[in-house]
N, C-alpha and C positions, 0 to 999 in steps of 0.2 A: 642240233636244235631239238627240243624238246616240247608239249605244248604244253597248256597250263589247263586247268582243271572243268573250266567251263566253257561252254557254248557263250556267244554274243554276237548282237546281232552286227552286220557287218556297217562298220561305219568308216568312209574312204579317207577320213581326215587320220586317223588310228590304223588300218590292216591296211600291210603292203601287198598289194591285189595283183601287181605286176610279177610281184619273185614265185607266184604258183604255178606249180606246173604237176597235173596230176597224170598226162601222159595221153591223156584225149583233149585236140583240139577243140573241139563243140564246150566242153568243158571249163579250161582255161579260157578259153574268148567271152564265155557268159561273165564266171568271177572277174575279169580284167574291165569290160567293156557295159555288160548286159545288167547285172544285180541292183547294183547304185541304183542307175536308174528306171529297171523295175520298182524297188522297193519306193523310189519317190514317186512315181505314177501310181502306186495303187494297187501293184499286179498281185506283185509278190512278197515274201518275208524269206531272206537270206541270212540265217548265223554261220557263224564262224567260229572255228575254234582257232583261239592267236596262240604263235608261241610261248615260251616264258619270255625271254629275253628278247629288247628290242634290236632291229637293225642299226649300221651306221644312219637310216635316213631319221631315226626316231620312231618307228613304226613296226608294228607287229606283224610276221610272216603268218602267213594262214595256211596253218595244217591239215584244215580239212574244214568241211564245209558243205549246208544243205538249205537246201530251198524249198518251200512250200507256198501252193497256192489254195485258193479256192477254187470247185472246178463242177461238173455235174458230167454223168452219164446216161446214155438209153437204157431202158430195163431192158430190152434186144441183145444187149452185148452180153448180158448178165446170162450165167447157167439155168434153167429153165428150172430146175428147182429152185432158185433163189428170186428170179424175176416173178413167179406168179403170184410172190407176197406183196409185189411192190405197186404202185402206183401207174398209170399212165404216163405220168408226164417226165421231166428230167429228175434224175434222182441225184442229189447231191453228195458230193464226197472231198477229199482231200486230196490234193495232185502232189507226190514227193517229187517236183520237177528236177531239180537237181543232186545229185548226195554224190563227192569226190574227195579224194585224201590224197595229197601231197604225195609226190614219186616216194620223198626218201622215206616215206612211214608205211609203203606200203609192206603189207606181211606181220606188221604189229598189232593187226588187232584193231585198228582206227575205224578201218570202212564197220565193224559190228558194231562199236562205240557210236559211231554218228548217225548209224542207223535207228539203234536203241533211243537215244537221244530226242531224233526225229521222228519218232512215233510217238514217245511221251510227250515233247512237245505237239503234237497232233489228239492226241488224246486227253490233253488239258485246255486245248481249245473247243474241243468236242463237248465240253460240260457247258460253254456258253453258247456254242454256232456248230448243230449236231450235222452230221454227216452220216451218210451209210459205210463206207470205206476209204480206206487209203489207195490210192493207185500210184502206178510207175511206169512210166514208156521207157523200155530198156535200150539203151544205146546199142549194145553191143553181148554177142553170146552169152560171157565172161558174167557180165553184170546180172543177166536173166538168172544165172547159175549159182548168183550172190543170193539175190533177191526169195530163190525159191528156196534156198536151203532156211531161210527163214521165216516158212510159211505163206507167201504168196506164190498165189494162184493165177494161173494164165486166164485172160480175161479174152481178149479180142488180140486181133491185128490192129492199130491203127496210127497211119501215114507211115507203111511201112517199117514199125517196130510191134516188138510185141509187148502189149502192157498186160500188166498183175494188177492183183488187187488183191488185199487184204482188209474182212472185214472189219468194225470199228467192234464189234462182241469181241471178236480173236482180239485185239490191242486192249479191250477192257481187262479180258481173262491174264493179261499178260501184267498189268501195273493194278487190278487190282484184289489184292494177294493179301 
């Protein structure tokens, strides 16, 4: 299996949501069960990258796949140099809820590619609906260990993970070059 070249957003009639499996339950159970109907409520915005070639069912296997919401945080949680520029009240930012890559692609490169991706898609929405940063509640060690090799920053504890944050300047400085 191979993927194909772009990001889209996930639509249940087209990606086979069932054949993923990125090796974290919390994971697979959102793309299987949870995304759909996020993205019909209102929540969230879920793409996907499908393979090239379809399944015997007609449908495209999802190679990988990331999720973004709208979201806000306390200037509390923020590092005390960066909170005393800010406002009172909730500061807005980008929630990277979900970002997973398919067992068999792990180790090619995919989780950097979806990430990249999903920052640029968070920084082009940033030119209509501004936010202060990107964050991410990290599932698991592994993931923190992803996350910070690529410039985020430990933010807080919260519900028991640790979330990063990466400013929306660091993501300008990064796409606009």
């Amino acid at each position: 299996m191979s993927w194909s070249k772009t990001f889209e957003e996930l639509d249940k009639s087209v990606h086979d949501r069932n054949s993923f499996d990125c090796g974290e339950l919390e994971l697979n159970v959102f793309i299987k069960t949870q995304a759909a109907k996020h993205m019909q409520a209102g929540i969230s915005r879920t793409m996907v990258l499908p393979s090239n070639i379809p399944l015997l069912n007609n449908k495209f296997s999802i190679c990988a796949f990331y999720s973004v919401a709208p979201s806000s945080i306390s200037r509390e949680t923020l590092p005390a140099k960066l909170a005393k520029k800010l406002p009172q009240y909730p500061i807005p930012v980008f929630l990277l809820a979900q970002l997973a890559v398919h067992n068999e692609f792990h180790g090619h490169g995919l989780g950097k590619i979806s990430l990249i991706k999903a920052l640029k898609y968070l920084w082009e929405v940033n030119h209509h609906m501004r936010a202060y940063a990107i964050i991410v509640d990290c599932l698991t060690d592994s993931a923190q260990q992803f996350y910070v090799k690529y410039g985020f920053e430990v933010l807080c504890e919260y519900r028991g993970r640790t979330r990063l944050f990466l400013p929306m300047k660091t993501v300008e400085q990064l796409f606009n070059q």
